[in-house]
C-alpha positions as CSV (number, residue, x, y, z in Angstrom):
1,X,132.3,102.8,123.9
2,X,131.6,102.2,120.3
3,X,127.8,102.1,121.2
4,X,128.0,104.8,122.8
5,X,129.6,106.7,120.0
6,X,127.4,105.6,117.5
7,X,124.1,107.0,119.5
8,X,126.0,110.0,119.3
9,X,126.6,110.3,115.9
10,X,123.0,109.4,115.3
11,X,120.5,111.8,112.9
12,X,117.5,110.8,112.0
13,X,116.2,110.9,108.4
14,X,114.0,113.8,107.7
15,X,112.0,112.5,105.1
16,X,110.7,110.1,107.6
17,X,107.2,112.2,108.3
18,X,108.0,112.0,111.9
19,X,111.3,113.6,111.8
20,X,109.9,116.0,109.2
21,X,107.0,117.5,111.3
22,X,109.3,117.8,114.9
23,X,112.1,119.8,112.9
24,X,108.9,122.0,111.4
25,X,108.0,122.9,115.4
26,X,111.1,125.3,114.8
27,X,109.8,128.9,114.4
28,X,112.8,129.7,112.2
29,X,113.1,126.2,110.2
30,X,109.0,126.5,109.7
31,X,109.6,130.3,107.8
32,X,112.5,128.9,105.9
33,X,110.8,126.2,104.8
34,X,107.5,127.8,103.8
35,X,109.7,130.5,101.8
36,X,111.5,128.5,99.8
37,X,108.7,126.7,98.6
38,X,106.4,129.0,98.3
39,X,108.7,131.5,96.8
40,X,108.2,134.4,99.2
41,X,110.7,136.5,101.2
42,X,111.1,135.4,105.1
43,X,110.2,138.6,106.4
44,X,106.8,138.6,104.9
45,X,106.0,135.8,107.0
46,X,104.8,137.7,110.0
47,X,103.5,134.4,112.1
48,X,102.9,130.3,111.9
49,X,101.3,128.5,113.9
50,X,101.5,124.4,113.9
51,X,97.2,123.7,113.7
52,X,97.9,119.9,114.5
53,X,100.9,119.9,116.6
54,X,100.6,116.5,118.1
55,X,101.6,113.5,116.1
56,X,98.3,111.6,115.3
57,X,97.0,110.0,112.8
58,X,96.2,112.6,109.5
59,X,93.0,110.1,109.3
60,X,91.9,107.9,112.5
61,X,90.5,105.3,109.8
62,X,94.3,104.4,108.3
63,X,96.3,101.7,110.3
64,X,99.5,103.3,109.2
65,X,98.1,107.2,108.5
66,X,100.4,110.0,106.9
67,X,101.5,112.5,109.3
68,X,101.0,115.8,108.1
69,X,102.0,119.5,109.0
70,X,99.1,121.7,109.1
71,X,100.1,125.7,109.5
72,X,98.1,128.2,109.5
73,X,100.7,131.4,108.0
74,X,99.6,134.8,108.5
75,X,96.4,134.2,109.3
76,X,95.1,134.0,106.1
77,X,96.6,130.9,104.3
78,X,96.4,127.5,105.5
79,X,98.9,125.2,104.0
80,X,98.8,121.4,104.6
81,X,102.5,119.8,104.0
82,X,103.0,115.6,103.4
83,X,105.1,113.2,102.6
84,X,104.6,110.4,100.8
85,X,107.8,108.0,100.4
86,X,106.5,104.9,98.3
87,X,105.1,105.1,95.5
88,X,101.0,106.4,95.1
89,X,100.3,107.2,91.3
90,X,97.0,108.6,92.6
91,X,98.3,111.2,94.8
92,X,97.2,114.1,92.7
93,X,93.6,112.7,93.0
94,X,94.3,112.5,96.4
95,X,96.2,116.0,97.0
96,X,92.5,117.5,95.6
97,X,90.7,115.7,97.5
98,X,92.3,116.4,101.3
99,X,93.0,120.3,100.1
100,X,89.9,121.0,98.7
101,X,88.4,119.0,102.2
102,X,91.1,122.1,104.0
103,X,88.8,124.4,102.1
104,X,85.3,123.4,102.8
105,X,85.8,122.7,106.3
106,X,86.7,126.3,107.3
107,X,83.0,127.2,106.7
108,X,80.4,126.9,109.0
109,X,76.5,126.9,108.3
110,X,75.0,130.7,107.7
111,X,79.1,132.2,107.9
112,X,79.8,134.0,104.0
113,X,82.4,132.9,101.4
114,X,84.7,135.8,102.6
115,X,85.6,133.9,105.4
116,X,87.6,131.1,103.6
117,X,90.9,131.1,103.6
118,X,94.1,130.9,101.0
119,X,95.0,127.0,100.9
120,X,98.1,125.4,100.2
121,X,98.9,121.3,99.6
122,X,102.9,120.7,99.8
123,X,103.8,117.3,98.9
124,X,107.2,115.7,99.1
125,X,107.1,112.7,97.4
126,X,110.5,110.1,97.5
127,X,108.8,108.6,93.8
128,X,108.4,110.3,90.0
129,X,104.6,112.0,89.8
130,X,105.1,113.4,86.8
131,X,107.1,110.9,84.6
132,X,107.9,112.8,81.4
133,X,108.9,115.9,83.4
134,X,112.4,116.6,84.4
135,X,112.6,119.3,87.0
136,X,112.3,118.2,90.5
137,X,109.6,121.0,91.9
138,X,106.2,121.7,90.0
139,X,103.8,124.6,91.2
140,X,100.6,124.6,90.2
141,X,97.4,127.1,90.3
142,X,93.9,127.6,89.0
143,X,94.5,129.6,85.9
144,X,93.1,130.5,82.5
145,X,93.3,128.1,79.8
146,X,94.1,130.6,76.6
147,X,95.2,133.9,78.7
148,X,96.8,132.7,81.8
149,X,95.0,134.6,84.5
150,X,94.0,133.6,87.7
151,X,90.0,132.4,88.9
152,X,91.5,132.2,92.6
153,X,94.2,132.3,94.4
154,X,92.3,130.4,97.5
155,X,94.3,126.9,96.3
156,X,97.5,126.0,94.9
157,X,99.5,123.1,94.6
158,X,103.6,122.4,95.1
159,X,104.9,119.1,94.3
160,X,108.7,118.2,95.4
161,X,109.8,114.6,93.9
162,X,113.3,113.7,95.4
163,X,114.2,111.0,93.2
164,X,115.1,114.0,90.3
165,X,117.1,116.3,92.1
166,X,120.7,117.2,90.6
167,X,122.9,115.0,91.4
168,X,126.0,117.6,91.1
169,X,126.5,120.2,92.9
170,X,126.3,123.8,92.2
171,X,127.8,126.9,93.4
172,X,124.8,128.5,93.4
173,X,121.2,126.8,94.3
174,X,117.7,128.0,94.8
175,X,116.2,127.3,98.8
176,X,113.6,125.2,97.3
177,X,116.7,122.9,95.9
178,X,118.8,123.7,99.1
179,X,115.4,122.4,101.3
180,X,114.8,119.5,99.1
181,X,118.4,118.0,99.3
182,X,118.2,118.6,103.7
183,X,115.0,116.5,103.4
184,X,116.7,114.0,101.1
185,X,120.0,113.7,103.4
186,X,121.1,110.7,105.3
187,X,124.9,111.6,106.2
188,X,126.0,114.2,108.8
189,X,128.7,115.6,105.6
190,X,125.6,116.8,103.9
191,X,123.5,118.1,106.7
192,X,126.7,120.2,108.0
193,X,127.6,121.4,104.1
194,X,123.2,122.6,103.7
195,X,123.4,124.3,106.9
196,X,126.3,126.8,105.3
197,X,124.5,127.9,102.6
198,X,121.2,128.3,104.2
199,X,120.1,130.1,108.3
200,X,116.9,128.3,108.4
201,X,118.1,124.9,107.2
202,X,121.0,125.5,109.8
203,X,118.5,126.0,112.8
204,X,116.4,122.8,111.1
205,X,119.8,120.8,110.9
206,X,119.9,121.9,115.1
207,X,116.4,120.8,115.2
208,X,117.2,117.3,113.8
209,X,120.3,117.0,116.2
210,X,118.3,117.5,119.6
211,X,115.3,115.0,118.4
212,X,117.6,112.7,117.4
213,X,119.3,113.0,120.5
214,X,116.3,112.6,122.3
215,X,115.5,108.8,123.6
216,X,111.5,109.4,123.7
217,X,111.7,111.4,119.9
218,X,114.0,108.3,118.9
219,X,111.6,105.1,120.2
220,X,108.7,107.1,118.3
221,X,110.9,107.9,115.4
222,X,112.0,104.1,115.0
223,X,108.9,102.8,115.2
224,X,107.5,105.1,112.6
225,X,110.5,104.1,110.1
226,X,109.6,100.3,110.6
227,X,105.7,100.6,110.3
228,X,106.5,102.7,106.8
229,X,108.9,99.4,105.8
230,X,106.6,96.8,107.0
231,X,103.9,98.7,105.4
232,X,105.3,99.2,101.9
233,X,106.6,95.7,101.7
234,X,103.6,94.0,102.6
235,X,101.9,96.4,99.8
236,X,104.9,95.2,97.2
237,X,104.3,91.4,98.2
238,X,100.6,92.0,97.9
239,X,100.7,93.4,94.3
240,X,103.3,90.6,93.6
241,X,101.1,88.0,94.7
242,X,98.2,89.7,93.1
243,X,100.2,88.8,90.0
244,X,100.9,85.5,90.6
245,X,97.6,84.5,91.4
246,X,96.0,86.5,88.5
247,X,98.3,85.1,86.1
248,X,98.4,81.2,87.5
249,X,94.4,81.5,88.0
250,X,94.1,82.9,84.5
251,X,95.8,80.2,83.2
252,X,93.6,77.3,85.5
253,X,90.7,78.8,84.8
254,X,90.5,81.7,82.0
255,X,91.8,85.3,82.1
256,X,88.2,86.6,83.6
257,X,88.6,84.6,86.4
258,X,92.1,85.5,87.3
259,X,91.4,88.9,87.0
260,X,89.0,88.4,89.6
261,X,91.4,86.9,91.8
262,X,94.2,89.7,91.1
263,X,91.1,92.6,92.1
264,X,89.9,90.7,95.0
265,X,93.7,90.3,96.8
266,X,94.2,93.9,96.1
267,X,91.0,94.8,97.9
268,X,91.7,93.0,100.8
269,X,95.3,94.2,101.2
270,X,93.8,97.8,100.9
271,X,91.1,97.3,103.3
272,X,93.7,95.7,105.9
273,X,95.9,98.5,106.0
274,X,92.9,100.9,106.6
275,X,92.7,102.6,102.6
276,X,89.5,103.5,101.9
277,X,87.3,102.3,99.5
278,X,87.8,104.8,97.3
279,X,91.6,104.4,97.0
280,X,91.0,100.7,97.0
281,X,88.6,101.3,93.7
282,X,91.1,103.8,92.3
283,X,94.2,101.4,92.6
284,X,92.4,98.5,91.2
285,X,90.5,100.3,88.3
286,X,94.4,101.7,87.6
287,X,95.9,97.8,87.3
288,X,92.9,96.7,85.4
289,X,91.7,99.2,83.0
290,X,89.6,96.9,80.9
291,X,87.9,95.2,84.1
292,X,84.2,96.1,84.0
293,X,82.9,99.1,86.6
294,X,80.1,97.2,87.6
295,X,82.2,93.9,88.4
296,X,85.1,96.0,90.5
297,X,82.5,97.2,92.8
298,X,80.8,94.0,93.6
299,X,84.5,92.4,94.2
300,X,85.5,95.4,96.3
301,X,82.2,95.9,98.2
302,X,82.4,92.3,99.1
303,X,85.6,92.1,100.5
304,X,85.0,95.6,102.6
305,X,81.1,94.1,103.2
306,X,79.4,97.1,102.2
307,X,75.9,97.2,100.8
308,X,76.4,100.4,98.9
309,X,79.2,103.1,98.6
């Protein structure tokens, strides 16, 4: 009986990226969501369509991959949402990289620029980006330096980072803030108090209650949750024993040589869990600033057995 009742009661956790891109295949939850962020009225979202609507891998070469939402609004703006719940200090780097991939790849050989459509990166991020700002959502556009006009409006970027939302609440809240705190609930209390102050996050909150209800939605949704904890403790145990070895080698046998150590245990965990070299390059040359260019490579290439990059 007390199983039973507990299955009942269960919800699952949006900000797991499963859970997030099942509640987004709700018309209504999808056109709240994309107007709060992107600070537009509902009604002037005529039309979404879900690009990547099966729940794949966002790149086949990642062992663990980040599931992400890819709409097409309007017709003329595609926006690309993530979430990202341990820590990447890269992911601005990487945010560039992926939307300015959405860009390129609408064009086909002999088509004209005109074709290309408005893109949009959304990351929700369960970690501080920006460390020495406060507020918990950043927008951010391709504008003039001095006079503060735009060179495009074909890419922009909104960042949510959970970990700085108020803590108190208020009588009255924006629907980014209202959004951010649904993504960031656990307990049925919150969901039931969100879905009173907001009609979209009330059909997503109905949404989450059918999936989670749903024994197929909630065998996927469990393993997804534990291949996200395995993953990010095997990365925190790596970097810890990166440490260890760096420091204990350095003391055996000189700093050099333990820095060596430290870059070669990071590659390897990166190259295990499917990062590319790239990230691998970026992560390292971010613990080891003073490490030599030419000496991270030759570790790196070694451990992913590349002859070049």
């Amino acid at each position: 009986m007390d199983k039973k009742r507990n299955d009942d009661d269960f919800l699952m956790k949006p900000k797991i990226d499963f859970a997030f891109k099942e509640i987004m295949t709700d018309e209504k939850a999808r056109i709240g969501f994309l107007s709060a962020v992107l600070k537009l009225k509902p009604e002037d979202i005529k039309e979404t369509h879900i690009l990547n609507p099966y729940l794949g891998k966002v790149h086949e070469e990642d062992k663990l991959g980040i599931l992400d939402v890819h709409i097409l609004m309007n017709n003329n703006t595609e926006i690309d949402t993530e979430i990202q719940l341990s820590e990447m200090r890269i992911w601005a780097n990487r945010s560039l990289f992926y939307a300015s991939k959405m860009y390129t790849d609408q064009i086909e050989q002999g088509q004209k620029y005109d074709v290309l459509k408005k893109c949009v990166s959304i990351s929700i991020l369960d970690f501080e980006l920006f460390k020495d700002q406060e507020e918990f959502y950043s927008s951010f556009h391709i504008r003039e330096d001095q006079r503060n006009f735009l060179f495009t409006d074909k890419m922009e970027f909104h960042v949510i980072e959970l970990p700085k939302l108020p803590k108190e609440r208020k009588e009255e809240s924006s629907d980014v803030e209202l959004w951010a705190k649904f993504i960031n609930s656990e307990r049925e209390e919150e969901f039931d108090m969100l879905a009173k102050q907001n009609p979209y996050i009330e059909s997503a909150y109905k949404k989450l209650q059918v999936i989670s209800q749903d024994k197929e939605k909630r065998l996927e949704y469990e393993a997804r949750e534990k291949a996200i904890r395995d993953y990010n403790q095997c990365m925190y145990e790596a970097e810890q024993r990166g440490i260890e070895i760096g420091e204990q080698r350095g003391i055996e046998i000189g700093e050099q040589r333990g820095i060596e150590a430290g870059i070669k245990n990071m590659a390897e965990v990166y190259q295990k869990f499917g990062q590319s070299y790239k990230e691998a390059k970026e992560a390292v040359q971010e613990k080891y600033p003073n490490a030599e260019e030419k000496l991270i490579d030759s570790i790196i290439q070694d451990v992913y057995n590349m002859q070049q990059v």
